[in-house]
C-alpha positions as CSV (number, residue, x, y, z in Angstrom):
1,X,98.0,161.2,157.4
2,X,100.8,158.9,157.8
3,X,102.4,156.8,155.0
4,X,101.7,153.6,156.2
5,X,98.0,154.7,156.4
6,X,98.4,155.3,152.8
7,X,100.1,152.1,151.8
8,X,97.5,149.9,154.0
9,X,94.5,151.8,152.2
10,X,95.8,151.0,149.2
11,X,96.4,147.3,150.0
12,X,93.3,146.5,151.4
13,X,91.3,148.4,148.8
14,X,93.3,146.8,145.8
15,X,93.2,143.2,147.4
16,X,90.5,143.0,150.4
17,X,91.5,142.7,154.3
18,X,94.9,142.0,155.1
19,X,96.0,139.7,158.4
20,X,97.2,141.0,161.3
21,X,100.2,139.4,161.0
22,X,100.9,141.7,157.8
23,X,99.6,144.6,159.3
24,X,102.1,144.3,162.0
25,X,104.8,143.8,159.4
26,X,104.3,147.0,157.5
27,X,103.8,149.2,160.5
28,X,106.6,147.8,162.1
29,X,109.1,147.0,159.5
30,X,108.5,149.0,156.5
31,X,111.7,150.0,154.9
32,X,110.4,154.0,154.8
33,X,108.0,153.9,157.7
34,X,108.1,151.1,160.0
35,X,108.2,151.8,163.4
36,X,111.4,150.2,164.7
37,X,113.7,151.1,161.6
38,X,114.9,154.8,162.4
39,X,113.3,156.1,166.0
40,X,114.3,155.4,168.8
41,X,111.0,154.5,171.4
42,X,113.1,153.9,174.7
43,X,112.9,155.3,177.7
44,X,110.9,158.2,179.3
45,X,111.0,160.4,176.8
46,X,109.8,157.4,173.9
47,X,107.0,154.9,174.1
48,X,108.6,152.0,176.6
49,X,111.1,151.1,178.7
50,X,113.1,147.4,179.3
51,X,114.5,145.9,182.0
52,X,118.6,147.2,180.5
53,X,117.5,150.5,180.5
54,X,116.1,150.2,184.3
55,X,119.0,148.8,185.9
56,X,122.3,147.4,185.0
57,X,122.1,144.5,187.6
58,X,119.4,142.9,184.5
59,X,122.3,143.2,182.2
60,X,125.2,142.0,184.4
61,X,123.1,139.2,185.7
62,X,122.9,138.1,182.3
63,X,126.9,138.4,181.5
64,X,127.4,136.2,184.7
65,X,124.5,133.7,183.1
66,X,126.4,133.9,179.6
67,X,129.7,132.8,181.4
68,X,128.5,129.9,183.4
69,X,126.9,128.3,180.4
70,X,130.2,128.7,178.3
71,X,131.7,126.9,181.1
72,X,129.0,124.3,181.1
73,X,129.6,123.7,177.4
74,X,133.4,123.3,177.8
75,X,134.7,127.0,177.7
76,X,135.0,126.8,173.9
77,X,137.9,129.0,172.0
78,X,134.8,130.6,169.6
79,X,131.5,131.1,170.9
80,X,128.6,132.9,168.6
81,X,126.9,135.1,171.1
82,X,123.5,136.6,169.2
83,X,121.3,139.1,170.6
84,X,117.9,140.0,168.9
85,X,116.3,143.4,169.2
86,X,120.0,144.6,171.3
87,X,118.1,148.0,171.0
88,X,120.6,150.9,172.7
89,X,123.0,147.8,173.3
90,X,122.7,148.6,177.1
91,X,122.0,145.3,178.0
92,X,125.0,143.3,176.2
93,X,127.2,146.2,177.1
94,X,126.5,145.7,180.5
95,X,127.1,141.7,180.0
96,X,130.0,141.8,178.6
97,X,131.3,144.1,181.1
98,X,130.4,142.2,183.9
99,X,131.9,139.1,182.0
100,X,135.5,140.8,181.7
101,X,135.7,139.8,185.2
102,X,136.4,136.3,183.4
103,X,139.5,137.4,181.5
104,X,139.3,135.1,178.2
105,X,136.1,135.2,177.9
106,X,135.4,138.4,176.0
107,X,138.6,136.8,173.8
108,X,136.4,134.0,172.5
109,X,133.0,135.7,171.4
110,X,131.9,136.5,168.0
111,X,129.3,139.1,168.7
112,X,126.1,139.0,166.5
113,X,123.4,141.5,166.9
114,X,119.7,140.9,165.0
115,X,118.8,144.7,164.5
116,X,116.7,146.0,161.9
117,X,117.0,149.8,163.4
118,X,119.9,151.9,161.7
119,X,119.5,155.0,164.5
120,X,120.1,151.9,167.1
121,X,122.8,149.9,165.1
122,X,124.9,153.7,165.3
123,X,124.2,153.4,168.7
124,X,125.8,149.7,169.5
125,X,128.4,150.4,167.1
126,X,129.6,153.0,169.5
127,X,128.7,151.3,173.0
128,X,129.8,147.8,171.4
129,X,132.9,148.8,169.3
130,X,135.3,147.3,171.6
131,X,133.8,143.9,170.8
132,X,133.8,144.5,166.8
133,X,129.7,143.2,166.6
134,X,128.3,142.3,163.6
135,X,124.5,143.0,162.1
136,X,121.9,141.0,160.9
137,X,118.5,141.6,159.9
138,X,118.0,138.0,161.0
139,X,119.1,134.7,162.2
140,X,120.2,133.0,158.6
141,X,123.7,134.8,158.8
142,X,124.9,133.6,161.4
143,X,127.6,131.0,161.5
144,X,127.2,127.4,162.7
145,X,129.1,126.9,166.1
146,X,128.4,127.2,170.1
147,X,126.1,129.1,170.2
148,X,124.5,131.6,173.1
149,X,121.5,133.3,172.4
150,X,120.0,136.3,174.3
151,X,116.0,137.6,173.8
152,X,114.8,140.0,175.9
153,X,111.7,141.7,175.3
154,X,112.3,140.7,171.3
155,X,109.4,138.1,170.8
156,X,106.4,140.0,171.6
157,X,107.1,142.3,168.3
158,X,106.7,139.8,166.1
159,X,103.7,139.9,163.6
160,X,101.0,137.3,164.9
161,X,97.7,135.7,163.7
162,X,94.0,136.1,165.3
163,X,91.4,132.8,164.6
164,X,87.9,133.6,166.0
165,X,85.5,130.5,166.7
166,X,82.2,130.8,165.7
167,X,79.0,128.6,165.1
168,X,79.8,127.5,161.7
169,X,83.5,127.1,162.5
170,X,87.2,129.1,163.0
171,X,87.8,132.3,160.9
172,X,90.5,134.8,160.6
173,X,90.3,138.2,162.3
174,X,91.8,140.6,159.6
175,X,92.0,144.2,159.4
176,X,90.0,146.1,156.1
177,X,88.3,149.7,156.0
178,X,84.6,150.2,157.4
179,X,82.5,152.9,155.4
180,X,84.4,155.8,156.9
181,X,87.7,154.4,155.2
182,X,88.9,153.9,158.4
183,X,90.9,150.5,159.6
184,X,88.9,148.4,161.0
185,X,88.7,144.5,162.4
186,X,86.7,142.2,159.5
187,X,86.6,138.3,159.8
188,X,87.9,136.3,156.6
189,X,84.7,135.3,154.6
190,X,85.7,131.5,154.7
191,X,86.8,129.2,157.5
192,X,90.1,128.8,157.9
193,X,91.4,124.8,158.3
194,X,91.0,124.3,162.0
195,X,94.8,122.1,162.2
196,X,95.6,125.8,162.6
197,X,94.0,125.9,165.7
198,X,96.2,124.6,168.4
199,X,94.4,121.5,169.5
200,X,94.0,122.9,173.5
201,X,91.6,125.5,172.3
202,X,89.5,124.0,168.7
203,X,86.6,123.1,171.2
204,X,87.1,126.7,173.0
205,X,83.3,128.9,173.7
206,X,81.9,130.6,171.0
207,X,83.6,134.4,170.3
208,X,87.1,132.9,171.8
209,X,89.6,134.8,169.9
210,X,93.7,132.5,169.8
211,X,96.6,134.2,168.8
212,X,99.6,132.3,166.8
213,X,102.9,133.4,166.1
214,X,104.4,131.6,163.3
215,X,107.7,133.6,163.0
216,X,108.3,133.1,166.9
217,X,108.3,129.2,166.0
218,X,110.3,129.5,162.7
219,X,113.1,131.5,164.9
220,X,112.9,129.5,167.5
221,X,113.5,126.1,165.4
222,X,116.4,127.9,163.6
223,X,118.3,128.5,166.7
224,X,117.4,125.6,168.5
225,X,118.6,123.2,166.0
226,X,122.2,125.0,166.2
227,X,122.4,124.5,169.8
228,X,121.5,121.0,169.4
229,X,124.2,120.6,167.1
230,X,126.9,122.3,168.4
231,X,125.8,123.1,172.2
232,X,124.9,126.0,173.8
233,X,121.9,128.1,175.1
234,X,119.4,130.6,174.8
235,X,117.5,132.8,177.1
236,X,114.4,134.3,176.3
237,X,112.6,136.9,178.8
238,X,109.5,138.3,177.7
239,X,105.7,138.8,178.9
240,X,103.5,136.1,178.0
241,X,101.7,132.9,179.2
242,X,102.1,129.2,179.0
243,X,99.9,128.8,175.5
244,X,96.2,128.5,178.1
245,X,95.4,132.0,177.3
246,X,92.4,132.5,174.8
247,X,91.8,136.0,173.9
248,X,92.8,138.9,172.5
249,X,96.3,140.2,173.3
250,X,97.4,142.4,170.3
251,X,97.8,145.8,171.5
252,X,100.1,148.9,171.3
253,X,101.6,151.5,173.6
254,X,102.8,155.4,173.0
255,X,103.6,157.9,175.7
256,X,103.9,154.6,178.1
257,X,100.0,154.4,178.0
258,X,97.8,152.1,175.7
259,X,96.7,153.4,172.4
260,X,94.1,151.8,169.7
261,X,96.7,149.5,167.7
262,X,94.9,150.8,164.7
263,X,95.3,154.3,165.4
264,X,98.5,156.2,164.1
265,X,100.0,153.1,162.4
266,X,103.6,153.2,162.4
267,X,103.5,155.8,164.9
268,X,103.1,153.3,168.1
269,X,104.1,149.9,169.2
270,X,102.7,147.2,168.4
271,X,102.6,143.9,170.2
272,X,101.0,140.7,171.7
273,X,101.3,138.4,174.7
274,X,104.0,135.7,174.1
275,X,103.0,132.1,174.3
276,X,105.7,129.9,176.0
277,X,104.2,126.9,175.5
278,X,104.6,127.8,171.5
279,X,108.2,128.5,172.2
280,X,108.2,125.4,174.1
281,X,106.8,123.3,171.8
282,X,108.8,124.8,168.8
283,X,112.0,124.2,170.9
284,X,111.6,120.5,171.7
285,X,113.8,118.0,169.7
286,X,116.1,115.0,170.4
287,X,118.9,117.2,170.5
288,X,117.3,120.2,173.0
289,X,116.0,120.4,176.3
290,X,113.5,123.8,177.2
291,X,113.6,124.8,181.0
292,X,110.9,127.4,182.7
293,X,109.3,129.3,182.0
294,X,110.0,130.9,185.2
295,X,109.0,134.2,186.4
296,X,111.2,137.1,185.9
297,X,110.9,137.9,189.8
298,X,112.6,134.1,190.7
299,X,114.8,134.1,187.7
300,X,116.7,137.2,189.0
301,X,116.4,136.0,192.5
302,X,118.2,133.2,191.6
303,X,120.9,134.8,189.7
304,X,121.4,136.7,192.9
305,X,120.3,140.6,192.4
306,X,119.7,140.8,195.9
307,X,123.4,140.3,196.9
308,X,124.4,142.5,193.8
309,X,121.7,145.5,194.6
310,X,123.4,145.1,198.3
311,X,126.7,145.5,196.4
312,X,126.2,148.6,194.4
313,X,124.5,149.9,197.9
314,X,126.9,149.8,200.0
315,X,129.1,152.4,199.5
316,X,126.6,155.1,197.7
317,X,125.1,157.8,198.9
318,X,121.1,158.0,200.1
319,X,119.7,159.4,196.9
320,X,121.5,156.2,194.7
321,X,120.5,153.6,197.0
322,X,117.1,154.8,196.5
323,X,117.5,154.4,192.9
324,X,119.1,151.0,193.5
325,X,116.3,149.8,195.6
326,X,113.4,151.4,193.3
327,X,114.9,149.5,190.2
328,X,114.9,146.6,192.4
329,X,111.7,146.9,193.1
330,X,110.4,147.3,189.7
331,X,112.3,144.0,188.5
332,X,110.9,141.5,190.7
333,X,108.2,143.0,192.6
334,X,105.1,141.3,191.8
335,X,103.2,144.3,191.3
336,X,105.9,145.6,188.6
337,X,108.0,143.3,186.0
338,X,107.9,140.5,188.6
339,X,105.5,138.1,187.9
340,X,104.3,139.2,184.1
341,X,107.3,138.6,182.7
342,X,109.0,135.3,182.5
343,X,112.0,133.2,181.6
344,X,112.5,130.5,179.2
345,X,115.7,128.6,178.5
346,X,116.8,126.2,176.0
347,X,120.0,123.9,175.9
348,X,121.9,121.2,174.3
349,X,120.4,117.9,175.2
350,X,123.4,116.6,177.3
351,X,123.8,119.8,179.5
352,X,123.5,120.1,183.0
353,X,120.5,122.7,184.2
354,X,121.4,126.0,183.0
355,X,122.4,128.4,185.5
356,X,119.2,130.1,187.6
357,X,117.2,126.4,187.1
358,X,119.5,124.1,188.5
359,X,116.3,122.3,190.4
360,X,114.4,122.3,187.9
361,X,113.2,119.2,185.6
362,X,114.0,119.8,181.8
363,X,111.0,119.4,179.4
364,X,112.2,117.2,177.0
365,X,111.1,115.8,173.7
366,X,108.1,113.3,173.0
């Protein structure tokens, strides 16, 4: 029996159901047992594997992204560049190496990593040493100034709310014990006000189940408002939707297969489906403009990893062209990372389309 089993039983027995949204806290961020704060779940021997860890075209595609928009916003002498969840800091090590090629800029960046995992803080400290990073358990300490943000794969860990309609109205789909003392999903015994609904889906069929995220909205108005103020980006790349989705999304993974998200708690991963219009909407101000989403596939397309893939090709032998083509391929092949996962960006009001949506319309405020 785990020890999060131990301190959810005894939550939920001393105080009745708990939300998902604090069941996904505790198994995820306890300080003693939370999943993300001391293993390390990457790659083929852990639960999952991102983009960084596939290639290092994903991570040097984003260093060149990184330097265009410092040139959009003027080349500033001190840029705050923030990563959240920099897990094995594969990706912003492959960034930054890719933007050494641009000789000052590597001179002008504050490096700020949002990392709640000490076994993967060692980690960056090693890989990232050279750019003297500091760690945050969140967004609050870092300073005001330009600003560059980078998100891959970090929003769909964070805790979310379930609302299920039914006849006499919406309630919220918690997590208490059945008569085994096993977790279980409960509904709350009263309805829950339905402003908490977003207004697409109050009128959705009997049974529907939405999802909301409210720290994905407090982060993203925290670091939006930043960039508004002092110019800038960020770049989130996730899996998700665009907020029509109406159903049940929270899941968890172990081995690389799925697994009951109420089995072995703080023993798997738990997440959910992103919604970008959330972010979207959450982003929008007078100050901001939100591009995208756009699909991970045309994103990297854009930003040219064919030409690059080509690159690395050209002078390697059979067996690591192979491995540069099949991490192609699992990138932006529809059938793969392609299509599910997608793109968002958002910039200072008065910036030109950021690099990778340069035909592209902003959505801006109303």
């Amino acid at each position: 029996m785990s020890g999060i089993l131990d301190i959810l039983r005894q939550e939920i027995q001393n105080q009745g159901p708990i939300s998902i949204h604090r069941y996904m806290e505790m198994c995820l961020l306890d300080p003693s047992f939370g999943y993300y704060r001391k293993r390390d779940p990457l790659g083929a021997k852990g639960d999952f594997t991102t983009a960084p860890e596939i290639s290092q075209m994903f991570g040097e595609l984003i260093g060149l992204w990184t330097i265009k928009v410092w040139q959009q916003i003027g080349s500033p002498s001190r840029l705050q560049l923030v990563e959240f969840g920099p897990g094995r800091g594969t990706l912003m090590c492959d960034a930054l190496r890719a933007a050494d090629m641009v000789s000052r800029f590597p001179n002008v960046v504050d490096l700020h990593l949002v990392e709640v995992n000490e076994k993967f803080r060692n980690i960056q400290r090693t890989k990232l040493s050279k750019y003297k990073p500091k760690w945050h358990e969140d967004f609050t300490g870092v300073p005001n100034g330009p600003l560059i943000v980078i998100a891959n794969e970090f929003f769909d860990a964070l805790p979310i709310r379930q609302f299920e309609r039914r006849v006499e109205g919406w309630y919220e789909r918690l997590i208490g014990l059945n008569a085994s003392q096993e977790l279980d999903f409960v509904l709350s015994k009263k309805k829950i006000d339905k402003s908490l609904v977003p207004a697409r889906h109050r009128n959705a069929s009997f049974g529907s189940i939405i999802e909301i995220c409210p720290a994905a909205q407090d982060i993203l108005v925290q670091f939006s408002e930043m960039i508004g103020l002092f110019g800038g980006a960020a770049l989130i790349i996730d899996y998700g939707h665009d907020g029509g989705f109406c159903g049940d999304s929270f899941q968890a993974i172990k081995k690389h297969r799925f697994h009951s998200p109420l089995e072995n708690p703080g023993e798997v991963d738990l997440t959910a489906h992103v919604n970008f219009g959330e972010l979207i909407n959450a982003s929008k101000s007078e100050t901001t403009s939100v591009y995208g989403p756009l699909t991970q596939r045309e994103f990297l397309l854009r930003m040219g990893i064919q030409t690059r893939a080509e690159v690395l090709s050209k002078h390697a032998d059979e067996e690591t062209k192979e491995c540069i083509h099949k991490s192609l391929r699992r990138l932006i092949d529809h059938r793969e990372m392609g299509e599910v996962f997608k793109v968002l960006v958002i910039n200072g009001k008065e910036m030109q389309a950021p690099p990778g949506f340069e035909d592209y319309n902003a959505l801006g405020f109303k």
